[in-house]
Backbone bond lengths (Angstrom), bond angles and torsions (degrees), N, CA, C in turn:
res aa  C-N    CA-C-N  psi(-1)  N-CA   C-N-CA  omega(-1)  CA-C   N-CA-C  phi
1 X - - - 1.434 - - 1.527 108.46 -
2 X 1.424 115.68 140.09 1.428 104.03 -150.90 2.011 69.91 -112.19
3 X 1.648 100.74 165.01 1.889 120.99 167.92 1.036 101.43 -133.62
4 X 1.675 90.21 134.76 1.745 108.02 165.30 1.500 107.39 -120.77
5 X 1.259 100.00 136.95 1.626 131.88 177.17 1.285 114.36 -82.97
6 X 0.921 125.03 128.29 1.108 132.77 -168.84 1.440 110.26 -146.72
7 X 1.517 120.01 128.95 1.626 138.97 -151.43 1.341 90.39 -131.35
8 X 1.889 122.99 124.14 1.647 123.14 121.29 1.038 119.09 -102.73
9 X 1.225 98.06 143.12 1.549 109.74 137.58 1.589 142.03 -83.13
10 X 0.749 136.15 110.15 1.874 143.43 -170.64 1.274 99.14 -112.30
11 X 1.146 116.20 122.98 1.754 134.56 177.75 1.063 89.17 -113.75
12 X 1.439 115.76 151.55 1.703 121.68 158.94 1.135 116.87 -88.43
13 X 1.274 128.82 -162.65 1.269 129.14 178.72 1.785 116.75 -102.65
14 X 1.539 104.53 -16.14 1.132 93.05 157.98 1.604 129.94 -94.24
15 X 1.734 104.07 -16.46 1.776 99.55 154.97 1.395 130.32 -43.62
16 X 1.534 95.41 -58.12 1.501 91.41 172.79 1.656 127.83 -65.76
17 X 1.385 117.31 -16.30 1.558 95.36 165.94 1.462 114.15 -99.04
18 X 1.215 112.48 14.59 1.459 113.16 -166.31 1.820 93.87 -94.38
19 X 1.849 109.94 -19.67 1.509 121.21 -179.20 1.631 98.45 -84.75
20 X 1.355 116.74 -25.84 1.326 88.95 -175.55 1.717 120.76 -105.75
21 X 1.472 109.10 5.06 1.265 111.99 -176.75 1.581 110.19 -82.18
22 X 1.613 105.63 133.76 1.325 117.75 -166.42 1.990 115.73 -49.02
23 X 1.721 109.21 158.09 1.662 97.61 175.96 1.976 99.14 -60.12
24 X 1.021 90.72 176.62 1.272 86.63 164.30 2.063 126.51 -112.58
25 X 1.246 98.76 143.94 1.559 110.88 -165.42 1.601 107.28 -38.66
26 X 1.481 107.56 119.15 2.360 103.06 177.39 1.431 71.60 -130.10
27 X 1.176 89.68 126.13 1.499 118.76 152.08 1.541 122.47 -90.30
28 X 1.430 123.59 142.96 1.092 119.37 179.33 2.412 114.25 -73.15
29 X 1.123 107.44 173.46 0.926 74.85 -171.49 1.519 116.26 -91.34
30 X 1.360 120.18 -5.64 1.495 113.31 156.23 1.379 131.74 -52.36
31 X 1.664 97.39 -40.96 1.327 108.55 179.74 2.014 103.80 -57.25
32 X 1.143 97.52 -46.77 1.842 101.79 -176.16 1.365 104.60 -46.49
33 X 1.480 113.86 -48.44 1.559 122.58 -158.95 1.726 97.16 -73.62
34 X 0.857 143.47 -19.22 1.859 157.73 -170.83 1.728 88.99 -94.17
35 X 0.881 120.99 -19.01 1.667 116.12 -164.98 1.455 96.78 -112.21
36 X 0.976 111.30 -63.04 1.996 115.68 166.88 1.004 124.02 -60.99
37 X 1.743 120.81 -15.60 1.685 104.25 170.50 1.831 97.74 -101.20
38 X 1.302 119.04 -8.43 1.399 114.47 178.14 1.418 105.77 -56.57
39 X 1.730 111.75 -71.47 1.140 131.85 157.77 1.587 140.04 -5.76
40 X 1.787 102.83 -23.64 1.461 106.94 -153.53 1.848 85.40 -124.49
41 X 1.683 91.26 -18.13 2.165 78.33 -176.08 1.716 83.05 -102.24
42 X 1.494 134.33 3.40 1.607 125.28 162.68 1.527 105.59 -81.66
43 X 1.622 107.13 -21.25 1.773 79.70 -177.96 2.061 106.31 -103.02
44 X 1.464 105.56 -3.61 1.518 105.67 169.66 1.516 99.76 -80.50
45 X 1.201 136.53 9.27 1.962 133.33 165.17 1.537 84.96 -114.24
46 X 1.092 158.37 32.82 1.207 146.64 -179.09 1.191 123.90 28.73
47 X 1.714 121.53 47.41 1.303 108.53 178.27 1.679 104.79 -138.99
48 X 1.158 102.84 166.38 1.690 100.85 -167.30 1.275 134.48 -63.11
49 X 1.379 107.69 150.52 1.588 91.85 -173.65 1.275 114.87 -74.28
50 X 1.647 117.49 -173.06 1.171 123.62 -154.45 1.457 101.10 -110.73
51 X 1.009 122.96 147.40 1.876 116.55 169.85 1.313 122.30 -85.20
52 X 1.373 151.64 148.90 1.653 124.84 165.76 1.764 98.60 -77.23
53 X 1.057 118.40 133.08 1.319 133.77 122.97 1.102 141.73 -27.27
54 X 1.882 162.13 113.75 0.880 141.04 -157.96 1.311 98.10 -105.48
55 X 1.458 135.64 -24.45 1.412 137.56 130.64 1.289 130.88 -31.95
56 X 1.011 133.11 -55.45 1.140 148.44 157.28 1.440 120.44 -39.15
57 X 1.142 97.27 -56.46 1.483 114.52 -172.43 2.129 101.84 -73.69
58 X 1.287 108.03 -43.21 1.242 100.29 175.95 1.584 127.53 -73.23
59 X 1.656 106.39 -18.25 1.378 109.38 -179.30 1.619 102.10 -87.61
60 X 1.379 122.67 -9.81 1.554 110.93 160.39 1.240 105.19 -102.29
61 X 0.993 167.54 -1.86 1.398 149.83 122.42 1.635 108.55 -19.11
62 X 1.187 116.14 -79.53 1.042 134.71 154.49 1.812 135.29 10.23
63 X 1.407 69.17 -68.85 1.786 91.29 176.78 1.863 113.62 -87.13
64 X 1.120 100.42 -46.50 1.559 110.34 156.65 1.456 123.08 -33.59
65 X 1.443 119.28 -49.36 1.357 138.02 -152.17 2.004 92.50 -99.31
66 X 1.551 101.01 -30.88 1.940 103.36 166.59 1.498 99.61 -70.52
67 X 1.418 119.51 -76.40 1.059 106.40 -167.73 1.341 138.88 -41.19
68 X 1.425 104.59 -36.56 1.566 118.84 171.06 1.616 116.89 -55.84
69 X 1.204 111.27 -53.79 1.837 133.28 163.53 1.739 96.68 -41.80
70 X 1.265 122.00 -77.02 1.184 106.31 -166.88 1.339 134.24 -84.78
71 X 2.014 91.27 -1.41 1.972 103.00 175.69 1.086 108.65 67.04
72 X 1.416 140.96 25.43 1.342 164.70 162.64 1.657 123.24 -112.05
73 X 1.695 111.87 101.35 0.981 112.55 172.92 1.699 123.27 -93.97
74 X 1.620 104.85 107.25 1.219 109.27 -157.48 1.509 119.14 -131.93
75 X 0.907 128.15 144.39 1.925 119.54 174.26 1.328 96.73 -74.08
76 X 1.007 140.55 -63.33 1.575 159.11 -167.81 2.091 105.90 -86.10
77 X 1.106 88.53 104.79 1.583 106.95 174.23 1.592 126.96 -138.87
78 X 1.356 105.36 109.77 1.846 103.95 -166.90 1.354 122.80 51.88
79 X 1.752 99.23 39.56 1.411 126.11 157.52 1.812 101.67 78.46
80 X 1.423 127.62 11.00 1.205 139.46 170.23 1.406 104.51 -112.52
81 X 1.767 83.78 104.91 1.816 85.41 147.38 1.535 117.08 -112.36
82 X 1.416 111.74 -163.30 1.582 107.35 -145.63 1.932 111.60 -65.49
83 X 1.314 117.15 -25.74 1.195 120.06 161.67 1.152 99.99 -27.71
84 X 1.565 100.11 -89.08 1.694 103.00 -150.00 1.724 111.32 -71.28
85 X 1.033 122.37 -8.26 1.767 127.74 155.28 1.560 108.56 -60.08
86 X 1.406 137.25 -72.51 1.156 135.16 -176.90 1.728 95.93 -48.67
87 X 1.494 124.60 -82.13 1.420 107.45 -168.15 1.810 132.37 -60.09
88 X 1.381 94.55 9.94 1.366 95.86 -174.31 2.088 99.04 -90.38
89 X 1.635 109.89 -31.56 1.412 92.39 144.04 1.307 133.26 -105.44
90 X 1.174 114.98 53.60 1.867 111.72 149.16 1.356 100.00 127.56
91 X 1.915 117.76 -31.47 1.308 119.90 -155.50 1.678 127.72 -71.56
92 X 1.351 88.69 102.00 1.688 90.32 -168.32 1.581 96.96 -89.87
93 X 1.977 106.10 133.81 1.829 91.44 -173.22 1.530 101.48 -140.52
94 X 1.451 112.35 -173.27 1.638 104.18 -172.07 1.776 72.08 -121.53
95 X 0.963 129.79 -19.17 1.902 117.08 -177.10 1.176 101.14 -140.51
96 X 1.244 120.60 134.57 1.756 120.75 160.66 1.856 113.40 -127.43
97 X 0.833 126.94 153.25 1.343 133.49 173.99 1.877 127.75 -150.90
98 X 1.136 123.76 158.27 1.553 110.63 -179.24 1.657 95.87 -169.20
99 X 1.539 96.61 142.90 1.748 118.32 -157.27 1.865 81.96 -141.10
100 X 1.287 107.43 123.95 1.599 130.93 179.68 1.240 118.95 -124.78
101 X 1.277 119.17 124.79 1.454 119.31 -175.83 1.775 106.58 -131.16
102 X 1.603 113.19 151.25 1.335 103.05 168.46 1.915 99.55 -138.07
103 X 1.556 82.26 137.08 1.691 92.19 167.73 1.420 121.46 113.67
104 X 1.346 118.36 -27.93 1.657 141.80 172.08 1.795 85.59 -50.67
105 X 1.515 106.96 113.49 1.548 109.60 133.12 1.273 143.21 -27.20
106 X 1.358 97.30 -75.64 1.456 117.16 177.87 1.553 123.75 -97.95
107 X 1.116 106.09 136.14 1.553 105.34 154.91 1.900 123.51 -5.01
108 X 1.638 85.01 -70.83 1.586 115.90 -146.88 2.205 71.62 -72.14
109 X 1.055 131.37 -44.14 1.533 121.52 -143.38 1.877 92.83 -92.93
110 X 1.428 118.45 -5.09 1.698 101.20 -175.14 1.763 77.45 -108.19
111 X 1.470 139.35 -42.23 1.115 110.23 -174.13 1.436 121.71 -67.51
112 X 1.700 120.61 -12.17 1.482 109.93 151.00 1.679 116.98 -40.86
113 X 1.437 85.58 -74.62 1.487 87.55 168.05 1.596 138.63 -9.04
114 X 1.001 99.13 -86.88 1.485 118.00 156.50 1.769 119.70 -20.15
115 X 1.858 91.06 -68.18 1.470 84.88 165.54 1.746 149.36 -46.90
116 X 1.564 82.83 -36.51 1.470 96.74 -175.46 1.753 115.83 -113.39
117 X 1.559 84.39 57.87 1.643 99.51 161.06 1.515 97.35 -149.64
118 X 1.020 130.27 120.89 1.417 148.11 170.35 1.587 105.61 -40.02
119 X 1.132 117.70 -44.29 2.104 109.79 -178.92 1.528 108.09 -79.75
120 X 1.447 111.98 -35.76 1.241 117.17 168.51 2.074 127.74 -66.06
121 X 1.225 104.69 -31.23 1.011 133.79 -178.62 1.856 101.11 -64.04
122 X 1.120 88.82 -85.62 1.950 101.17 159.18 1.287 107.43 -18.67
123 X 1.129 106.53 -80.07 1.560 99.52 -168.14 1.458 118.63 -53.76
124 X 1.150 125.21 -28.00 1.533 132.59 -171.45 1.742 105.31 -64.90
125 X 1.888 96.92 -46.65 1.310 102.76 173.80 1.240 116.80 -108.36
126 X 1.269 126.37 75.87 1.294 134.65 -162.65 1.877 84.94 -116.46
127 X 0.962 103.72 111.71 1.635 111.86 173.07 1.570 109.21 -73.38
128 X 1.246 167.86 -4.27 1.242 157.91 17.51 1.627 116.21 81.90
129 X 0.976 102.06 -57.31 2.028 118.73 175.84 1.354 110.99 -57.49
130 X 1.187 133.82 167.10 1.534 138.86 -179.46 1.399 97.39 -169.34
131 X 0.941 137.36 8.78 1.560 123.37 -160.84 1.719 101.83 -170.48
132 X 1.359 112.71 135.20 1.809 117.40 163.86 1.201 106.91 -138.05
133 X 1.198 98.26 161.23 1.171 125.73 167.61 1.373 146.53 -104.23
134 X 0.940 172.60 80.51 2.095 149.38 -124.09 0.980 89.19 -153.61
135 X 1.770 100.36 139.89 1.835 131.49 167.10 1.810 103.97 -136.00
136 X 1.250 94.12 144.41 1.216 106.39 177.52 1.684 111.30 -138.41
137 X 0.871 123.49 118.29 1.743 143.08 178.63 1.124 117.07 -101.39
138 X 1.342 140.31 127.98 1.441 128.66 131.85 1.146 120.47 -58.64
139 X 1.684 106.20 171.17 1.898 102.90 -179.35 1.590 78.46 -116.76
140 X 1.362 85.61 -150.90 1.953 107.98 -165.58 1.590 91.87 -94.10
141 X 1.227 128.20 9.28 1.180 127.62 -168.83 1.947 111.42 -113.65
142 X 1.679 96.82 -32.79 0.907 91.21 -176.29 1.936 107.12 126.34
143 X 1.425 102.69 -33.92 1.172 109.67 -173.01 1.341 115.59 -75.38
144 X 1.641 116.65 159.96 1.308 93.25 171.57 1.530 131.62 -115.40
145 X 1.668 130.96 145.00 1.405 116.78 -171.14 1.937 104.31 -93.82
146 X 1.216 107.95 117.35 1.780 110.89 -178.47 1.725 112.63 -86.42
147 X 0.926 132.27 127.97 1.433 130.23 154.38 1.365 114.49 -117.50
148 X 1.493 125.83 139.20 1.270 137.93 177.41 1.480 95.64 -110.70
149 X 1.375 120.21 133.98 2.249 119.73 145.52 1.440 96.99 -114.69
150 X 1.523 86.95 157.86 1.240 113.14 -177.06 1.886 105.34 -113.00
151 X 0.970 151.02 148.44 0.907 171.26 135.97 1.303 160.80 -76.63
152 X 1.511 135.01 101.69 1.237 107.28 -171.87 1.841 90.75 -136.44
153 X 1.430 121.50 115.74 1.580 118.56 -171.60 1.254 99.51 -86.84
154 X 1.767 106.07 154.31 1.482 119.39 -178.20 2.067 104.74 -83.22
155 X 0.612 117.24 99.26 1.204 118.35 -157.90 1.428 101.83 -100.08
């Protein structure tokens, strides 16, 4: 007499969304410190803070990790600038923006930076934004390449 075996599987319904809900966003802690000092000259203009993005956050990773590769600090890289980077993962938006820096140590010394350039500045306080993003790279040197996005999704 021959046996057959026979195997289910039964998932519930909360397994399965518990498989499809995303990891959740860890920021490094530079990246935090780029998000908390953004945050702190958005609430000295009185306007809201910014959220991270996990989009956001990956398309400056992203760009950080090009620039560093090619040692080129650039808006425009392999004919992508930040448009078509944000929507190339998923990010559909009513505003986008991105402020790049290379060489700042610290956190606290590229968001000087930042501050004290008027286009860069803007964007930080762009009342319009709801959402950022931050990547931080080393190069082969050691240095580091920063990108911030700004965000606002069509929701």
């Amino acid at each position: 007499m021959r046996s057959l075996l026979l195997s289910f599987i039964v998932l519930s319904p909360t397994a399965v969304l518990f498989a499809e809900d995303p990891p959740a966003l860890k920021l490094s802690k530079e990246e935090q410190a780029v998000v908390d000092l953004v945050n702190k000259e958005r609430e000295k203009a009185k306007l809201t803070a910014l959220a991270p993005s996990p989009k956001l956050m990956q398309a400056a990773r992203d760009h950080a990790a090009n620039m560093a590769k090619q040692m080129k600090m650039e808006h425009e890289l392999d004919g992508k600038n930040v448009s078509d980077r944000v929507k190339a993962l998923g990010y559909d938006y009513r505003a986008v923006g991105e402020n790049i820096a290379f060489g700042q140590p610290m956190p606290s010394e590229v968001m000087r930076t930042w501050m004290n350039s008027k286009l860069h500045r803007e964007n930080i306080l762009r009342d319009n934004y709801t959402e950022i993003g931050v990547g931080m790279v080393l190069g082969r040197d050691g240095r580091p390449y920063w990108v911030q996005l700004f965000g606002t999704p069509l929701k």
